[in-house]
Every structure is written in C-alpha cells, then in structure tokens.
N, C-alpha and C positions, 0 to 999 in steps of 0.2 A: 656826617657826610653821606654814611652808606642808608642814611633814613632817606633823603632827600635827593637820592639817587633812584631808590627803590618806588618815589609813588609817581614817577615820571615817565610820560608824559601822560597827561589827567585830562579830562573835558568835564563841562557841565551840564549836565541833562536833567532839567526837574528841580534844581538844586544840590543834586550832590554826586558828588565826583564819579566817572565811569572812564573807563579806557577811552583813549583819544580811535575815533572812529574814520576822521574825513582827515587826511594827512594835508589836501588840496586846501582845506578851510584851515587847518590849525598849521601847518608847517611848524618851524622852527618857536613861534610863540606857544605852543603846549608846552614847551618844555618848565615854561615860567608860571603856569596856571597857580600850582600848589599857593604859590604867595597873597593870591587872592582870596583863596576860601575860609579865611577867617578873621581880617580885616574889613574895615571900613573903606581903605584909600590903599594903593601903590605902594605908597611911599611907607607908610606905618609898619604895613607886611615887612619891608626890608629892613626897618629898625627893629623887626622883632625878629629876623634871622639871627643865626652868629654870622660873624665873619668869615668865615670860610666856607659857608653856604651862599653868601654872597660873591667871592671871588671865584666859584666851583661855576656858577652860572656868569659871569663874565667872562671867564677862560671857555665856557663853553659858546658864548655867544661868538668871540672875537678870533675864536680856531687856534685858541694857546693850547697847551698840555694841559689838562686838571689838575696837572699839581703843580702848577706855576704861584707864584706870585703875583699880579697884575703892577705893574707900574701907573704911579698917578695917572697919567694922561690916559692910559688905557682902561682905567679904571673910570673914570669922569666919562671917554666915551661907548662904554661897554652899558653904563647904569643908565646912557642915554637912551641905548637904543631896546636895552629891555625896558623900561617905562615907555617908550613907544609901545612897543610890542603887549608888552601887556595892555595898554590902554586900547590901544584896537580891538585884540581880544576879550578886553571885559566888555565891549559895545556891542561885539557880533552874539557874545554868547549871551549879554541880558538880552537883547532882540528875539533869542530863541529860548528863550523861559519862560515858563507858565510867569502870569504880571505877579508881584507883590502886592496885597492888599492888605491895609493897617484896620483896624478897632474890629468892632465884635459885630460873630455871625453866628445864624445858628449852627448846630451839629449836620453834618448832613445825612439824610437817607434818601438815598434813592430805594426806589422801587418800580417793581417792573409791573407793567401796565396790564397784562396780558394773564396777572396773578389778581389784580384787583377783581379783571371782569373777561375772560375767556371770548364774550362777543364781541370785543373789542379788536378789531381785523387791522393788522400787520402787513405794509407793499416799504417794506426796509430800502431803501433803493442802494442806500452806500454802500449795504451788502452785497452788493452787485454789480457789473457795469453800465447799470442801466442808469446815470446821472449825471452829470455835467463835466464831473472827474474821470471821469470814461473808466473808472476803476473802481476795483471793491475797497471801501476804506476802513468797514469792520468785516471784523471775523465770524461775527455772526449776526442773525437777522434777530434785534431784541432789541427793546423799548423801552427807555428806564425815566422818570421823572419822580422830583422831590416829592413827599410823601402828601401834603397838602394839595400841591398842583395834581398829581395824580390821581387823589380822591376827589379834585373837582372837574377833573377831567371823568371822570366816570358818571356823576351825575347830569353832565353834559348829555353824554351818549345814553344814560335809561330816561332822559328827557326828552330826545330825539327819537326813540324808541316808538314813541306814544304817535311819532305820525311816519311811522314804517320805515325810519332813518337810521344809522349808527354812523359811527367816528371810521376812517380809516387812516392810522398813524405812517407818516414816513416818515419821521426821525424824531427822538426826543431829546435825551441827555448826549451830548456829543465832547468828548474828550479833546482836552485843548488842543492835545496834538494837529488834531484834524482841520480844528477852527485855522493854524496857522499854517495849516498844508492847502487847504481850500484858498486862504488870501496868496498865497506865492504860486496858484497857478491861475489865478482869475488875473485877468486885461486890466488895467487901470482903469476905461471905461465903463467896469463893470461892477467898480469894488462895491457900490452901495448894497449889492446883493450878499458879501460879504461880510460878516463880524472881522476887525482888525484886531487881531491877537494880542496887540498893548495892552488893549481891556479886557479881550474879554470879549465874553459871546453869555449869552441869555442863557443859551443852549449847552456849555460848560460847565454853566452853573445849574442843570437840571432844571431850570425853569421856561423851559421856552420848549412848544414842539410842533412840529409842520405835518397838517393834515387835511384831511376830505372828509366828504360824506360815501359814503354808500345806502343803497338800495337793502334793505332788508329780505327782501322776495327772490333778489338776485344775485346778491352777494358782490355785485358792481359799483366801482365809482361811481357818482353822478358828472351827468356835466358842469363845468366848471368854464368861466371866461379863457381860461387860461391854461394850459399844463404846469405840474409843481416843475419848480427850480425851471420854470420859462422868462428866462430874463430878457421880458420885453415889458412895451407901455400897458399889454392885457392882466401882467401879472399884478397892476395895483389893484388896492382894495377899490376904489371908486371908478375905477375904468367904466365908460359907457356903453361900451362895445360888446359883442358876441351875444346871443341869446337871451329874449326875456326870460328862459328857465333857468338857463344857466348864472344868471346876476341873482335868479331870486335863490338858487343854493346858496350861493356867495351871502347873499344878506340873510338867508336863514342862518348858516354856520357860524357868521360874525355874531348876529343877535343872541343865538343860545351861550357862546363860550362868553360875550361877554359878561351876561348873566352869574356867570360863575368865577368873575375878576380875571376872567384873560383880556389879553388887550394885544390890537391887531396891530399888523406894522402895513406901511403902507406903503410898501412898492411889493407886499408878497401877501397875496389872498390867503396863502395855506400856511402863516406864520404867525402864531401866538404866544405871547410870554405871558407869564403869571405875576399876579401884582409883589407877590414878597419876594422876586427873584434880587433884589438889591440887599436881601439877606442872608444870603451864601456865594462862598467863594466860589469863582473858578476851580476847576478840578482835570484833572488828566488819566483817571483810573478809568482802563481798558474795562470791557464788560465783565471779565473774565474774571475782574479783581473788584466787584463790586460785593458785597457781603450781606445779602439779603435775610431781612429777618425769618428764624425759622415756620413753616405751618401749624397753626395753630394746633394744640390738640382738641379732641374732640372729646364735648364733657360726656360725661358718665352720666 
C-alpha cells in the first residue's frame, strides 16, 4: 500500500510518468493514473493490483477512511467511477502525446544546418516574437534537419549560388511539442496551415523546413508573393498575384529544391519536406538535447 501511495499522483508527458503539473486538467483522476502505465486496458490494470490497492483507491475516491473496508455496493460504485475517471484521463493525456508509430524507421540524425555550410543564413522567427505565436517558442535560434535532407538542402544553396542567390532558413526540425502548441492556438479556420499533432508534422520529423531566398550582394530576402507564416490566398505556391519578380523567386526556389527531392506544400510558398520524411519518427527533443556528431579531425 505504502508503494502505491508513494507514486501518487503521476502524469504522462512523452510517455513516462512525471508529477502531476495542471491540478485544473488532472483533479481528482491523477490520483488513478499509476494503473494505466503498464497495461493495455482499465480493467486488466486492476486485475493486476492486489486488493487492497484497489479498496485504498475506492475509499479514496468515495471520502471513506483508507483503512475501511468498502461494502459491495460502495465498492461496484467506487470501480464505476474510477473507470470513468480514468477513461477520461487516458483520452486527454493520449491527445497530449507525441502519436505512436508502429514498423521500422531509420535512426535519426539531425544536424545542424549552419555546420554543413556557414553561408547558409538563419531569420529563426520562433526564436522570437516575431511570428504568428506572438512568442518565442525556442530557446535558441538554430536549424537542425535529417542528415540527408540537410545535405540536400546544401546543394540547393551552392546551386543557387552560381546565379548570386542562397537559402535563408526559418525553421527546420520543430519539436512535437510546439507542432501541438501551434494547432491549440491557431482558429479553426486556419488549421490547414497547421500540422495536427495526432500525426505529426514533417517538420517533427526533421524533414521538412521553411525558407527563402536571399540576395548574395546584400545579404537580403528577396521578394516573395507573400510573407512567411502569411495565412492568406498569396501564401499558395501557385498564387497569381503580386509581382512578376516576386512569382519568378517563387518558381526559381520551388524549381531548384525540387531538383533535390523536396516537395512543396501548397497553401505555403516557404514549405518544403523531403521525400524520405515517412522514414522517421516524430520526435520531441528540445535543441538543447539534440546530440551532434563530433568535428571531424583534421588529417595529418
């Protein structure tokens, strides 16, 4: 009893157990969580209790002493309403979990963009409040994508090169967290600019990242139909509208990444995912905790 006293009350974040944080969100159903985290179903959990870990949380449910006995009746309506309670609770907290994804993916490496190729120019926006969150949602301004996407994103940019152009990134690898903090503060009429966090985002999975061109001579954006993260009818890729220089960056930037198996999404000019991105998971490691291979040594 004093085990099952002691890991109470529990939350799920990620997958595994953490102090209960939002009292508003868990109330009274934290207290039942432990029974979920190593079952399949409710029910099984409390066949693999003892008994008087069962009775310890129906006298807690129903406001008896903990050291009572439950009487049938109290007992039949005490198991009803923690099988409520938990059922709620396991709904709200898979809702807030990175998705599960079944069969085989590769390993993943991220890497950072900015170690591939230094000319490669960095306008982080989450880093900042300069984006549609009206807040900074990393900690720092850095650019990470899987290691293939990354290497093709670099011959993108010494391709573009050749006619006085480079890449400038505003987001690459984006942690799940954020993918499902972005959908609960965007409008309903706005979600298609959003990834819905049941699946997943491109961008979670390191293979997807949102960018521009700049000017080599000036170290400046070019023009573009649209501003990034402008959720409007200019932000599609085929918009007819604003500038004939401004459409031909647009179709220059599409042409070259497609070149190198990115592929455009069409309600957002400055978003491109990479063709093997259905070969890594989602992920939710902060930048911070990302484990970058060491620099090479230099031969002798």
């Amino acid at each position: 009893m004093s085990d099952l006293k002691a890991s109470l009350p529990l939350n799920l974040e990620n997958g595994q157990s953490q102090p209960a944080r939002d009292p508003k969100i868990m109330g009274k159903a934290g207290f039942y969580l432990p029974i979920l985290l190593k079952s399949a179903t409710v029910v099984e959990s409390l066949r693999r209790l003892p008994k008087d870990g069962v009775d310890f949380m129906i006298c807690f449910e129903l406001g008896l002493e903990r050291t009572a006995t439950p009487r049938r009746d109290d007992r039949m309506n005490g198991m009803l309403r923690i099988l409520l309670l938990c059922g709620i609770l396991f709904q709200a907290d898979t809702w807030g979990a990175i998705p599960r994804e079944e069969g085989e993916f590769r390993k993943p490496e991220l890497v950072e963009l900015i170690r591939l190729d230094p000319t490669i120019r960095l306008d982080v926006r989450y880093a900042t409040t300069n984006n549609f969150a009206h807040r900074a949602v990393y900690r720092e301004a850095r650019a990470f994508l899987q290691r293939p996407a990354a290497e093709a994103l670099v011959r993108v940019h010494r391709a573009l090169a050749r006619q006085g152009l480079g890449l400038m990134v505003f987001d690459g690898y984006r942690p799940w967290s954020v993918v499902k903090l972005f959908w609960d503060i965007t409008a309903e009429k706005d979600k298609k600019f959003v990834a819905d966090p049941r699946r997943g985002s491109t961008h979670s999975r390191g293979c997807a990242v949102d960018l521009t061109l700049y000017d080599v001579k000036t170290g400046k954006p070019v023009e573009m139909p649209g501003g990034y993260d402008e959720w409007s009818e200019r932000s599609a890729i085929d918009y007819s509208g604003g500038t004939p220089e401004a459409r031909r960056h647009r179709e220059l930037l599409c042409s070259a990444m497609e070149v190198e198996g990115f592929i455009h999404a069409p309600a957002e000019w400055w978003h491109y995912t990479y063709r093997d991105w259905e070969l890594y998971r989602n992920m939710n490691l902060d930048f911070s905790e990302i484990k970058l291979p060491a620099p090479a040594r230099p031969a002798d």
